[in-house]
C-alpha positions in Angstrom: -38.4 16.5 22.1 -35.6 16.1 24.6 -35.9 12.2 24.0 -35.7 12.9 20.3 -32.7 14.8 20.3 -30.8 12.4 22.7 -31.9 9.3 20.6 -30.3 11.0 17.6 -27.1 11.7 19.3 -26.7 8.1 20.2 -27.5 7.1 16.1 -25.0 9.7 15.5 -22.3 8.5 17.8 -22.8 5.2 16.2 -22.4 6.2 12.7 -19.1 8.2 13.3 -17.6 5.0 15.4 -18.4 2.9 12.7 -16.8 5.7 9.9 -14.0 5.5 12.0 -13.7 2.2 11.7 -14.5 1.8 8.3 -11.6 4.5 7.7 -9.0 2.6 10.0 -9.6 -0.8 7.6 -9.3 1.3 4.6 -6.2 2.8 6.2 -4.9 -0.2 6.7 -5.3 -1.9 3.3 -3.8 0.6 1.5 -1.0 0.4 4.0 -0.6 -3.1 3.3 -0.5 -2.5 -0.7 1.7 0.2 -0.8 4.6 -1.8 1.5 4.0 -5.0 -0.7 4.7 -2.8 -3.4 7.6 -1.6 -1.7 8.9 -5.2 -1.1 9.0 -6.1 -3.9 11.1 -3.7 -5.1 13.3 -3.4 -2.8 13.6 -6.7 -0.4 15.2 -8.7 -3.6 17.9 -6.2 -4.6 19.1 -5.5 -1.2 19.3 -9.0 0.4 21.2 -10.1 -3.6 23.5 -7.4 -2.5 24.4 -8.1 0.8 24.6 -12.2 -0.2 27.2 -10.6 -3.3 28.8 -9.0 -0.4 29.2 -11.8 2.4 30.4 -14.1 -0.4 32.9 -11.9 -1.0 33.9 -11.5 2.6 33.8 -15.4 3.7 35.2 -16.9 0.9 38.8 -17.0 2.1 38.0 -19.5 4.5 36.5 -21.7 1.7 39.9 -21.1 -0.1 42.3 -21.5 3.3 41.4 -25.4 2.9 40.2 -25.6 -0.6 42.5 -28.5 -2.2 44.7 -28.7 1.0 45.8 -32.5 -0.1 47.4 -31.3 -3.3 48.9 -28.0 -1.7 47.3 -25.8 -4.0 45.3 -24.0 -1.6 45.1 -20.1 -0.6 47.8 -21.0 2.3 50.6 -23.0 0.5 51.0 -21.1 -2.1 51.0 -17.6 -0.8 53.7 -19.4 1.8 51.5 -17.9 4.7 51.5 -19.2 8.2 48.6 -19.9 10.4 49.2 -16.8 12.1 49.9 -14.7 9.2 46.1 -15.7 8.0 44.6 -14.4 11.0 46.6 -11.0 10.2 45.0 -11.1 7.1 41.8 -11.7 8.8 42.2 -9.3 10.9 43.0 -6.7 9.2 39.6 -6.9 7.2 37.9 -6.2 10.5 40.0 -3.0 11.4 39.3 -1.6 8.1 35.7 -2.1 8.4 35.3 -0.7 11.9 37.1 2.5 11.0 35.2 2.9 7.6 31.6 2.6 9.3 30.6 5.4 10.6 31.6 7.8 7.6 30.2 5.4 5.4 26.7 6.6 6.2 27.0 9.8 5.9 28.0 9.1 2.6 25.1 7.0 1.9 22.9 10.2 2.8 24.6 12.3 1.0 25.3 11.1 -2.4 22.0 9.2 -2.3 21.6 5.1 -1.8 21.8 3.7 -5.1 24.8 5.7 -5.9 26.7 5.1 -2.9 26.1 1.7 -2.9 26.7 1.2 -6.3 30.0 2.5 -5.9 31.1 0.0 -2.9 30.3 -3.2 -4.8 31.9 -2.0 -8.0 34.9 -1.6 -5.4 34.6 -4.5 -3.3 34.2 -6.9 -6.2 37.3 -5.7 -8.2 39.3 -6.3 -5.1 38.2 -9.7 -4.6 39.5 -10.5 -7.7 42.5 -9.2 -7.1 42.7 -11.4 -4.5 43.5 -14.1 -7.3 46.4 -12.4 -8.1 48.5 -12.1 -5.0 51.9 -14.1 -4.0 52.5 -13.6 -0.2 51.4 -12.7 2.8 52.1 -8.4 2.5 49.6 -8.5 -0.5 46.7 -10.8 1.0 47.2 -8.9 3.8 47.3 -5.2 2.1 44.4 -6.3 -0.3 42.1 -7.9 2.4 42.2 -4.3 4.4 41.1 -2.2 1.5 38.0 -4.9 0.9 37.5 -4.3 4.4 37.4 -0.5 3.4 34.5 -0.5 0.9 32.8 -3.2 2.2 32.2 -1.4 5.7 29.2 0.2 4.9 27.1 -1.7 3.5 25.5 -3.6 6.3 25.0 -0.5 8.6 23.7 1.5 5.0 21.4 -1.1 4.2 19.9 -0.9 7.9 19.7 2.7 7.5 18.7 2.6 4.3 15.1 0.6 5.2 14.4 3.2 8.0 13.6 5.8 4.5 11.1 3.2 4.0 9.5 1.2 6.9 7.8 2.1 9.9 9.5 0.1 13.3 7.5 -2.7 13.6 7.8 -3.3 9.5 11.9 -3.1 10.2 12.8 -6.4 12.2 11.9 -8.9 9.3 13.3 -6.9 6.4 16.8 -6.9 8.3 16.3 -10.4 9.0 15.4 -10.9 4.9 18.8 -8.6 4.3 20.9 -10.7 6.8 19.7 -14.0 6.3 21.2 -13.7 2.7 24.5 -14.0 4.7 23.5 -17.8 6.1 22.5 -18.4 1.6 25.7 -16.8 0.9 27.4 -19.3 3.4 25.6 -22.1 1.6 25.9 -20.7 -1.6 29.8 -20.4 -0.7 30.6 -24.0 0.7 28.1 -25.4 -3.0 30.3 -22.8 -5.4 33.6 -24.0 -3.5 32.7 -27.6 -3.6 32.1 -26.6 -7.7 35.6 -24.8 -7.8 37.4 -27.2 -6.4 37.3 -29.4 -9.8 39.0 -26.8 -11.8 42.0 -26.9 -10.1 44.9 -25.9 -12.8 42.4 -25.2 -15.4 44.5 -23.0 -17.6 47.2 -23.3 -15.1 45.4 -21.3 -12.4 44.3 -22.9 -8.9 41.2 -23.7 -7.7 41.4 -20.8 -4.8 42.5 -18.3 -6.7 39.6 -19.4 -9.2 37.1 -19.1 -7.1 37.7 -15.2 -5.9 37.8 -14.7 -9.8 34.1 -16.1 -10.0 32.8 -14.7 -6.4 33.7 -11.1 -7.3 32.9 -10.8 -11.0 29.0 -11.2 -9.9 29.5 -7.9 -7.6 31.2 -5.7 -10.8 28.8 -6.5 -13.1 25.4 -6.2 -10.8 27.0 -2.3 -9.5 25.7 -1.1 -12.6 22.2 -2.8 -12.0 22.3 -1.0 -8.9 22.9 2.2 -10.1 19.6 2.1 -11.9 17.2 0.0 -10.1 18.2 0.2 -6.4 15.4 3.0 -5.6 15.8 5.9 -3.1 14.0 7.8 -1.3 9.3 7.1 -1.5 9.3 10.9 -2.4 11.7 10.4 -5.1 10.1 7.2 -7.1 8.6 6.9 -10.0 6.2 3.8 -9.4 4.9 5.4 -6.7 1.6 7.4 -7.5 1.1 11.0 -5.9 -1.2 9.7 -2.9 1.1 6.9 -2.3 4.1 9.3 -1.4 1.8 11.2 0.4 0.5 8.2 2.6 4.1 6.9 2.8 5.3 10.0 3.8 2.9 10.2 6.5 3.5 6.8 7.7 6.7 7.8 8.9 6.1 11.1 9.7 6.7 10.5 13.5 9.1 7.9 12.9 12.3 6.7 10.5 14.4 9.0 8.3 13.6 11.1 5.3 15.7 11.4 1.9 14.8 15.5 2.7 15.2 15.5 6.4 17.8 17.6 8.0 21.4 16.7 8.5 22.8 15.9 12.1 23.4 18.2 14.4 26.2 18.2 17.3 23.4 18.6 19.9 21.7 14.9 18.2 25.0 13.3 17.6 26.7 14.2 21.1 23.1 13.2 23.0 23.6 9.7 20.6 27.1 9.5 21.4 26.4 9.9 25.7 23.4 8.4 26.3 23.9 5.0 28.3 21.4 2.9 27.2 22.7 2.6 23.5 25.8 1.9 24.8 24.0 -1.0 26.4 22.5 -2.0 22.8 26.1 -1.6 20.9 27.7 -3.9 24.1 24.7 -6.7 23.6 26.2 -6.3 19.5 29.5 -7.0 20.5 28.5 -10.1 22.2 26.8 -11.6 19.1 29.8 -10.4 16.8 32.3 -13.1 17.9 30.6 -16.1 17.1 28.5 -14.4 13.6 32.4 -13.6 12.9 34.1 -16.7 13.7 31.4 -19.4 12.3 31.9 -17.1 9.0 35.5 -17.4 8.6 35.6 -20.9 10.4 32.8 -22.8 9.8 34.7 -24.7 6.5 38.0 -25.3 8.9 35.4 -26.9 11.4 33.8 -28.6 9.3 37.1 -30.3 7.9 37.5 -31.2 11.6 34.6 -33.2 11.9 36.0 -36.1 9.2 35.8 -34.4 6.6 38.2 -33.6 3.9 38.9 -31.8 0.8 36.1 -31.0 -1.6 33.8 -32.9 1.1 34.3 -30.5 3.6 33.3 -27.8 1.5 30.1 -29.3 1.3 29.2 -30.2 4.1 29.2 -26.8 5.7 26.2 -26.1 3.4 23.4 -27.5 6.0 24.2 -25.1 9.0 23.7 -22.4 6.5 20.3 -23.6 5.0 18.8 -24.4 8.2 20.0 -20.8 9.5 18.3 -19.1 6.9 14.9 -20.6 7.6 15.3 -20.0 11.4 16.5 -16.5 10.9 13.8 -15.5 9.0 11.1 -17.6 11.5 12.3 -15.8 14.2 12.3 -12.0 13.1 9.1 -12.4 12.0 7.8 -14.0 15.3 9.9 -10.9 16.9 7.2 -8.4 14.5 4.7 -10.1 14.9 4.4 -10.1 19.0 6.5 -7.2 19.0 8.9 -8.5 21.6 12.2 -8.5 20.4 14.4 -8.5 23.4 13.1 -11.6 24.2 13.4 -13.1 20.9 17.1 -12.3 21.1 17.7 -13.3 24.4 16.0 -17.2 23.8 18.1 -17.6 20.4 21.0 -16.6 21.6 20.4 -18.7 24.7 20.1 -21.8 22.2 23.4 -20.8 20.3 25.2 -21.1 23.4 23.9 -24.4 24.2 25.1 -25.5 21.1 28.6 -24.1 21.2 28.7 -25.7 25.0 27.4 -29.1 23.4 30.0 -28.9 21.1 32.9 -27.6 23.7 32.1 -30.9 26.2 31.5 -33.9 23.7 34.6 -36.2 22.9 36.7 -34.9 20.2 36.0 -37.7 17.9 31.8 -37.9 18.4 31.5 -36.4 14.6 27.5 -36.8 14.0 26.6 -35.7 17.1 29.0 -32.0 16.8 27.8 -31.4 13.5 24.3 -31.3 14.8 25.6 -28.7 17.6 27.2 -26.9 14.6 23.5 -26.8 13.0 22.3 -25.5 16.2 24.8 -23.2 17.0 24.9 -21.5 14.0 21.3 -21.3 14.0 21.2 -19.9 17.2 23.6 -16.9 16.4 22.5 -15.9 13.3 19.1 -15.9 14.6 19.3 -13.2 17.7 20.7 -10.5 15.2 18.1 -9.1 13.1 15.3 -8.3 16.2 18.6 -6.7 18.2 19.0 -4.1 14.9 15.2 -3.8 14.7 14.9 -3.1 18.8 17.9 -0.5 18.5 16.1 1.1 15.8 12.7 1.8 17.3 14.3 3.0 20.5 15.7 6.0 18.1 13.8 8.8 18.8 15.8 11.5 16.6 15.5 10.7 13.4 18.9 12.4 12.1 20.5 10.4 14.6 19.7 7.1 13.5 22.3 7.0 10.8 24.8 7.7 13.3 23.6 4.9 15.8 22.9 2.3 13.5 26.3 2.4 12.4 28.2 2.9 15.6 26.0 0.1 17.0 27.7 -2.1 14.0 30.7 -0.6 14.6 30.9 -1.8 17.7 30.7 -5.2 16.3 34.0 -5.1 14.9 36.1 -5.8 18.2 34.0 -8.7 18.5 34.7 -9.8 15.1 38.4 -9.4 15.8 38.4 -11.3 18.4 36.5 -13.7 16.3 39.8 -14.6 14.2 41.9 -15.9 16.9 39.8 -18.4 18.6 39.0 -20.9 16.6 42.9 -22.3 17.0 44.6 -24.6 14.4 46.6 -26.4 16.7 43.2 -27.4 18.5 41.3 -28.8 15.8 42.2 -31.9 17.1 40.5 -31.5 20.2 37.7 -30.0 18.1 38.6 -26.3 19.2 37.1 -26.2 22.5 38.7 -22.1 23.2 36.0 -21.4 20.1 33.0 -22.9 21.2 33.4 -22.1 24.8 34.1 -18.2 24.1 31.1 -17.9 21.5 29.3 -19.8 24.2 30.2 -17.0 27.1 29.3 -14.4 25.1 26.0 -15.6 23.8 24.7 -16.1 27.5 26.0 -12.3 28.0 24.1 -11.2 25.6 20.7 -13.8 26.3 21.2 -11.9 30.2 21.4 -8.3 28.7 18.8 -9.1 26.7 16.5 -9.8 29.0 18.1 -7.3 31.4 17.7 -4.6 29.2 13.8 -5.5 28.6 13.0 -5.3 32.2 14.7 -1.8 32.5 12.6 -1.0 29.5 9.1 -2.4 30.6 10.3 -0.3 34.3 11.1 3.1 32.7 7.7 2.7 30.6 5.6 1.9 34.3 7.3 5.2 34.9 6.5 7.3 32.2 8.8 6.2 29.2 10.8 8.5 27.4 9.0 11.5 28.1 6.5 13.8 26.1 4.6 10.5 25.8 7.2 8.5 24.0 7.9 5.2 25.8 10.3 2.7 24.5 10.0 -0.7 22.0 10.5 -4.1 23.8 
């Protein structure tokens, strides 16, 4: 009888492993579907608005050289200096550092699509009053209010995906959100090469055509957003009952909620002092130079490399193209083997080699600097999205990770500052060596923290992580 009984336990052991089992594949299909489903709807609308937005942001250096050889370009006829354009510049990047933070409380508060919404109504009718100004007071004054409403959009949008996707899902989606940036390069240099041929149509130049036609797209899609950008899973339509639930439950020990509680002091002031995301926002300032700089640059660098005029404006379409694919490559390698740091630290180890390539060759060796261009800028954009993605799943308070998401981008803004000032016109016939070597420098700073910051990671784990069984992402 004994032998009975023990026989049947075994059977019945075996039947509830292979339930289990059974149940974790079901699980897991069903978690596939419902973020597919959540892809599509919302992957498309946020990486349109963030290309709507970059567009908006680069395209002054498309118009700083656009038609240069006739003098009808942005600086001739606003009678602004070199230096004055780096004000201008500048400027942009003081508003957007102030503007950060509060922008995402905002974004909780008055709900995504609203919020949002509202910033590209705003940033778009300010590009386009752009083609309206004279002189240097009014680029300048104009350029720090887009720098006011475009602030939170990056750091919202990287909030805005933790109401939706577990950690691991994050990394890729940021990467599909930021590569848009690299298209809108592309998509910038293309539209400016386009621009360029209606030069005094109607009387109006070609530079101050082209902010008309980059901004109108953000005013008219606002109202799209409005409607279609969707907000919280528990507030959907196209999401069936037992889909909220499962979502809900998905991120039930992870992300943020649309109904989760608002920050406290004791969460923001343990954000604000702990050391080690003050290590993460340092390793963002690093990258920020050089993503700044080959955004407002890349067009005058080009045009250093032979290139002229309308030329120039296309040719810095390639290291935009090929940064996209690698961007995207990369993030979802950093998913996939869940080892971010590292992903970080090797692309932003080749960036610097291309910035040093293109800091030691001869001045005049054209070909060979615009394939470290392709490299560098490939490089750079490509360490960015798996540092937001590691930041985020190294959040263990989920009403802080508003706050550190957006002080982490926040932090970029010094580095974009400096960003503006290196890239020197009276060295573009040397082929700006104080740029390349300073985005160099600070993309082996960050490859070293990088890798710095996953072995203090992979120690503090060997030691018992976090705590309460929490140990951190690498």
């Amino acid at each position: 009888m004994a032998e009975k009984e023990e026989f049947t336990g075994v059977h019945m052991d075996e039947d509830v492993e292979a339930t289990k089992e059974v149940c974790n594949a079901t699980l897991k299909i069903f978690a596939k579907a419902l973020v597919r489903k959540q892809d599509l709807r919302i992957i498309p609308i946020t990486a349109g608005i963030y290309l709507l937005c970059y567009l908006d942001r680069s395209n002054i250096g498309n118009a700083k050289v656009l038609n240069a050889s006739t003098g009808n370009d942005l600086l001739t006829e606003t009678h602004m200096s070199t230096y004055q354009y780096t004000i201008a510049l500048m400027v942009f990047l003081i508003a957007y550092a102030i503007f950060e933070v509060p922008s995402n409380y905002f974004l909780k508060k008055l709900k995504p699509s609203r919020w949002i919404a509202f910033l590209m109504f705003s940033w778009g009718a300010i590009t386009m009053g752009i083609a309206g100004t004279q002189n240097h007071a009014s680029v300048t004054v104009v350029r720090f209010l887009l720098g006011v409403f475009e602030a939170g959009l990056f750091p919202g949008l990287v909030y805005y995906l933790t109401f939706w996707y577990r950690v691991e899902e994050r990394s890729i989606r940021v990467a599909a959100i930021l590569a848009s940036a690299t298209l809108a390069g592309a998509f910038g240099g293309a539209i400016a090469f386009a621009v360029g041929h209606m030069n005094q149509v109607r009387g109006i130049s070609a530079w101050r055509w082209l902010f008309i036609i980059e901004g109108a797209p953000s005013v008219a899609s606002s109202f799209l957003v409005w409607f279609l950008l969707p907000d919280y899973p528990e507030t959907v339509s196209w999401l069936s009952t037992e889909e909220k639930d499962f979502a809900a439950l998905r991120l039930s020990d992870q992300g943020s909620h649309g109904s989760g509680k608002p920050l406290t002091w004791a969460e923001a002031k343990s954000t604000l002092l702990e050391w080690r995301l003050w290590a993460h926002y340092f390793i963002y300032f690093g990258i920020s130079t050089p993503f700044s700089s080959l955004s407002l640059f890349t067009p005058s660098i080009v045009a250093g490399l032979g290139f002229t005029d309308l030329k120039a404006q296309l040719m810095t379409v390639p290291p935009y193209a090929a940064a996209y694919v690698v961007t995207l490559l990369a993030s979802w390698s950093g998913d996939h083997f869940n080892k971010r740091a590292l992903h970080s630290a090797a692309f932003s180890l080749i960036g610097a080699i291309g910035f040093i390539a293109s800091a030691t060759l001869p001045a005049d060796h054209f070909a060979s600097r615009y394939g470290c261009l392709i490299i560098a800028a490939c490089g750079s954009f490509a360490c960015i999205p798996p540092l937001l993605g590691w930041l985020s799943s190294n959040l263990y308070s989920t009403a802080a990770i508003g706050l550190a998401i957006a002080l982490n981008i926040s932090m970029g803004a010094p580095g974009q500052i400096v960003g503006v000032w290196i890239y020197k016109a009276d060295e573009a016939k040397k082929g700006y060596p104080t740029g390349h070597w300073t985005n160099a420098g600070l993309l082996l700073f960050v490859s070293a923290s990088c890798v710095g910051m996953h072995c203090y990671y992979v120690w503090r784990n060997r030691n018992g992580g976090a705590g309460n069984g929490v140990f951190f992402k690498y």
